[in-house]
C-alpha positions in Angstrom: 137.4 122.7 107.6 134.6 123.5 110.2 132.4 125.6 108.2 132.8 122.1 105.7 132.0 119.6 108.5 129.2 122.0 109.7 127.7 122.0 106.2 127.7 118.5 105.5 126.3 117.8 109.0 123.3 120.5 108.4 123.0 117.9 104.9 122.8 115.0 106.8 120.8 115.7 109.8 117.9 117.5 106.6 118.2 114.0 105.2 117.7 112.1 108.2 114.8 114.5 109.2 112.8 112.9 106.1 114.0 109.3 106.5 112.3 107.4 109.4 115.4 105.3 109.0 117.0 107.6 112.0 114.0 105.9 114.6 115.9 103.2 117.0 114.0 99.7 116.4 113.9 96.9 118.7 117.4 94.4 118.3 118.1 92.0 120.9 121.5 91.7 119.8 122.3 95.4 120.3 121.8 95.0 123.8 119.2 96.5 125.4 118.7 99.5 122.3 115.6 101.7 122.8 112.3 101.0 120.8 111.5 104.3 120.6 111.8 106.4 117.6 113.7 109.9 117.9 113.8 112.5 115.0 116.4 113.9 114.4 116.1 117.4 115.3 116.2 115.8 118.8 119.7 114.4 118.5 122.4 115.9 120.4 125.0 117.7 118.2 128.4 115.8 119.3 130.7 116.7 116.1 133.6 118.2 117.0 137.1 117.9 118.3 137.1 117.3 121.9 140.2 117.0 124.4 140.4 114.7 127.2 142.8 116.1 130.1 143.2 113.7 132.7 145.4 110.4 133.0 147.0 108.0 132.8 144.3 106.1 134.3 140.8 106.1 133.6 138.9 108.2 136.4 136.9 106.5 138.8 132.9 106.5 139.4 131.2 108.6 142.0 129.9 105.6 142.9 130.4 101.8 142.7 133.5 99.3 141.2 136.1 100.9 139.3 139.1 100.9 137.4 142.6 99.5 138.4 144.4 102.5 139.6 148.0 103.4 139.6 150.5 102.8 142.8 153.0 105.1 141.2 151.9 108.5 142.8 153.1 111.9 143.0 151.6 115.1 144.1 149.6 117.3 141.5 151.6 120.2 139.8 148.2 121.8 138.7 144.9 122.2 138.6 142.4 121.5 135.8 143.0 124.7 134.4 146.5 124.9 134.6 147.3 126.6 138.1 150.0 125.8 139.7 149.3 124.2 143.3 151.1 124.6 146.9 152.9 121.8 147.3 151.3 121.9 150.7 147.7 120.8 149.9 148.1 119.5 146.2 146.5 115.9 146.5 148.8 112.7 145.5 147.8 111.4 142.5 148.4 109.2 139.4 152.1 109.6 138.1 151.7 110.4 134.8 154.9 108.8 133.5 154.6 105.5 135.8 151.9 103.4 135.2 152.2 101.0 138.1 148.7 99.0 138.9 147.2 97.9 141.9 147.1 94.2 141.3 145.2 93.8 144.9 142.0 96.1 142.9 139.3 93.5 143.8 137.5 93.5 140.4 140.7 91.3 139.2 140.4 87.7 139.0 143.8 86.0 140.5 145.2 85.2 137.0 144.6 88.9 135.7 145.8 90.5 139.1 149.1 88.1 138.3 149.1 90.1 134.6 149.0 93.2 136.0 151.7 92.6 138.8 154.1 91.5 136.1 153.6 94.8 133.9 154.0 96.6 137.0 157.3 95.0 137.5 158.6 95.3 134.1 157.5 99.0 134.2 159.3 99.6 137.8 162.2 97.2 136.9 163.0 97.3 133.6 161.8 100.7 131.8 158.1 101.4 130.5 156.4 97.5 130.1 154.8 97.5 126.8 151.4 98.8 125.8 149.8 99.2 122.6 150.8 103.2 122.9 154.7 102.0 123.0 154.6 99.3 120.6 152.5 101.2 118.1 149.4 98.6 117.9 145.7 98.8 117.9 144.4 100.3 121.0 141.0 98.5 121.6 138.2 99.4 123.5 138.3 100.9 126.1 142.1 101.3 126.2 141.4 104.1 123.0 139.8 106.2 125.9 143.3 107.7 127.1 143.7 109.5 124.4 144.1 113.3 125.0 142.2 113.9 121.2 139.0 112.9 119.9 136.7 113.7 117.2 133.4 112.6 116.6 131.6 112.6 113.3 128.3 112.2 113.3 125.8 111.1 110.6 122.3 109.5 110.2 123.6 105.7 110.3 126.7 105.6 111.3 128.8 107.3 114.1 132.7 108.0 113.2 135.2 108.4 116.1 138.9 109.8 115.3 141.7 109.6 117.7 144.5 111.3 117.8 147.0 109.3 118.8 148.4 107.1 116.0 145.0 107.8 113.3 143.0 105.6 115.5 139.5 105.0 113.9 136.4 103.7 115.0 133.0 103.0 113.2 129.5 102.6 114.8 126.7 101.4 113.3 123.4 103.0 114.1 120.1 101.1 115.1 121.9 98.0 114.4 122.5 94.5 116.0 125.7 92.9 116.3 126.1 90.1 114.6 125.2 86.2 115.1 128.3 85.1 113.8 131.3 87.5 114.6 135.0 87.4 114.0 136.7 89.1 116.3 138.6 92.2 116.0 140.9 95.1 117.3 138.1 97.8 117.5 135.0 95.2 118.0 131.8 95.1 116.7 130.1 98.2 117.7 126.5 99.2 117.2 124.8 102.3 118.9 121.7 104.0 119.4 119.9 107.8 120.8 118.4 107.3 124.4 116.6 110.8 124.9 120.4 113.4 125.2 122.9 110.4 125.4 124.6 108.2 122.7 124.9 104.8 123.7 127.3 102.8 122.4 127.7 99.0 122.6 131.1 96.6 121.5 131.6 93.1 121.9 133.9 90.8 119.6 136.7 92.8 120.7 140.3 90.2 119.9 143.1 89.7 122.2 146.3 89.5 120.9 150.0 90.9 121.7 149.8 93.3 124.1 146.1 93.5 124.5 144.7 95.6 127.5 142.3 97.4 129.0 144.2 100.3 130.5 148.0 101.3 130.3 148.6 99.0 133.6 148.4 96.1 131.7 144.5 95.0 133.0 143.9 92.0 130.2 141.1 90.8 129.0 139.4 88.1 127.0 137.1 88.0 124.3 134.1 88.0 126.2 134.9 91.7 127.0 131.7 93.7 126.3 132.3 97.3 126.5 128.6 100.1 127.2 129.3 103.6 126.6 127.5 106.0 127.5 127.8 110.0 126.1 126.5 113.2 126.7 126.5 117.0 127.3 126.9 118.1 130.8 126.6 122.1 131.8 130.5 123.5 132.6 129.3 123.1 136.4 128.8 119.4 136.2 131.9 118.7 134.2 133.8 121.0 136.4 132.9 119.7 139.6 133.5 115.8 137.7 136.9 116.8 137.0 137.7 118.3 140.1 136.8 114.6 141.6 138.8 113.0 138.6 141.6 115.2 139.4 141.7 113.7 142.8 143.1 110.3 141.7 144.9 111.4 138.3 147.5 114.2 137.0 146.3 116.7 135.0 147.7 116.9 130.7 145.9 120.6 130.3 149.0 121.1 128.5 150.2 118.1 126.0 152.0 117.3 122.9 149.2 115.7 121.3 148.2 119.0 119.2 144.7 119.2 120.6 144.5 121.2 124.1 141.6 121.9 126.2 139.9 125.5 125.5 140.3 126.8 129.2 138.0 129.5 128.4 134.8 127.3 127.3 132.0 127.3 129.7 129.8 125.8 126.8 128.6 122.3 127.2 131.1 119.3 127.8 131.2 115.6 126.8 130.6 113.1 129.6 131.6 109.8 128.6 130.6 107.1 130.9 131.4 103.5 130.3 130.7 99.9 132.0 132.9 97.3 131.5 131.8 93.3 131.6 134.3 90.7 131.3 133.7 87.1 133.1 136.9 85.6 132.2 138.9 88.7 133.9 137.0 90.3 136.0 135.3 89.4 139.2 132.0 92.3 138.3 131.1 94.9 136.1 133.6 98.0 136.7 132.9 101.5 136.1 134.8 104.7 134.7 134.2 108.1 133.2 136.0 110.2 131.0 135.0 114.3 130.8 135.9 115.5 127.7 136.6 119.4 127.0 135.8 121.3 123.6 139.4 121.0 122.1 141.0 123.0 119.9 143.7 122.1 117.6 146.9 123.8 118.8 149.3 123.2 115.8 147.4 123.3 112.7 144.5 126.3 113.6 141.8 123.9 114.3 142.5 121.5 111.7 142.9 117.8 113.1 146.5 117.1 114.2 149.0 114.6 112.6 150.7 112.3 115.6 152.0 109.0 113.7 153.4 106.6 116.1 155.8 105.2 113.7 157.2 108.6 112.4 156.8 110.8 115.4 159.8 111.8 116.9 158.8 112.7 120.2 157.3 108.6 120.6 161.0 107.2 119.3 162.4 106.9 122.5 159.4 104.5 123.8 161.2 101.6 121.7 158.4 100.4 119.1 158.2 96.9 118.4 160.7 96.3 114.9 161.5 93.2 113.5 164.5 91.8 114.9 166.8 88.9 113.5 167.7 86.1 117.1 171.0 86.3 115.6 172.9 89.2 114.3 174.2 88.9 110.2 177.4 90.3 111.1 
């Protein structure tokens, strides 16, 4: 299947490399894209599985606001390669089956910090509250980020982003602007562009619904959520030392059920994904959060992409998906 992908991405790049169509024109509506043009022998080569190994929370910036963070806390087991730790000096982090926000986080607005002290409640009271991983739903952007498999496809004017978890898909338009009339949806509009090394990728229209959420504590949002990401390859030392940080506020998932795991032998380049979050009618400012991403490998099917179907996977069954239900029994 790779030597396929990396054939018909050798195709597409040749074709791009004689159509100017690749170059990045001015778009107001795509927020801020570059007017520069960038050949493609310049792009960064971003297709391939990638696993991300920290959770359930997004990771915080070096710097600046960030995400809502999770009260539940227990002290790491590992580290970000799999070592066990002394139970002496492991830090306290993110409990990776309790997702229990902080509803004080300052970025809420009073009626979101209310939202996320009822999930919290529900998930500390009455079982795991429920979240579009649960109830088998659309994930939206950014909640998508948790998941612990990604694959992106790239290809001259569009960019195509897989997730494990449930077939997740995504589709970005390239050198494109959103547009001025937009129905709202699960997934967004999303248009991107090259900046130099780094993908940029901007959403809006993104619909609220039943359990609609930012992150698995329940952060809400509305539809004027507007979602910047930002990706590119960092050196092994730079991702290293960014999870090493990360791994300071959440537990480590080096080893997972998902089918793609982390190659803990890689030093090749790693994918930094950092992305800015805007939402007036939820939060009080822009917030912050990164994600580093590990070359994955596919741990069940020899590198082929895994099959986790929310519905039909046995290991979810227990989480109680959402089924039709009659208010009164038949019988």
């Amino acid at each position: 299947m790779y030597r396929q992908r990396d054939f018909l991405l050798l195709a597409t790049l040749a074709a791009a490399a004689a159509t100017p169509a690749l170059g990045q024109d001015a778009a107001p509506a795509a927020r801020g894209a570059s007017s520069a043009k960038q050949s493609a022998a310049s792009i960064p080569d971003f297709s391939r599985m990638w696993s991300n190994t920290l959770g359930p929370g997004f990771s915080p910036p070096a710097s600046g606001p960030g995400p809502v963070l999770n009260k539940a806390r227990q002290r790491a087991a590992i580290d970000i390669f799999g070592q066990p730790l002394s139970a002496a000096n492991a830090p306290i982090v993110s409990m990776g089956g309790r997702r229990v926000g902080d509803y004080t986080a300052p970025i809420l607005q009073p009626w979101a910090a209310q939202v996320v002290k009822a999930h919290a409640e529900t998930e500390v009271n009455a079982g795991p509250a429920p979240n579009p991983i649960n109830q088998c739903r659309p994930s939206g952007v950014p909640f998508v980020f948790y998941n612990l498999g990604m694959e992106m496809i790239q290809q001259p004017n569009s960019i195509t982003m897989l997730y494990v978890y449930d077939h997740e898909v995504r589709h970005v338009r390239l050198n494109a602007a959103h547009p001025a009339q937009l129905t709202p949806s699960w997934f967004g509009d999303s248009v991107g562009h090259y900046e130099g090394d780094t993908l940029v990728i901007d959403t809006v229209g993104i619909k609220t619904g039943p359990y609609t959420m930012v992150d698995q504590f329940g952060t809400p949002h509305t539809e004027a959520l507007h979602v910047v990401e930002r990706y590119r390859l960092i050196d092994f030392e730079a991702a290293k030392e960014a999870m090493e940080r990360g791994a300071k506020e959440n537990a480590n998932f080096v080893r997972n059920d998902s089918g793609v795991v982390p190659d803990l032998n890689s030093k090749a380049k790693h994918l930094q994904l950092a992305f800015t979050v805007e939402d007036e009618g939820a939060f009080t400012t822009p917030w912050s959060a990164t994600v580093i991403y590990r070359p994955g490998l596919s741990a069940w099917l020899s590198n082929e992409w895994p099959e986790a179907v929310c519905a039909e996977n046995p290991h979810e069954l227990s989480r109680q998906a959402a089924v039709p239900t009659a208010d009164n029994p038949d019988f």
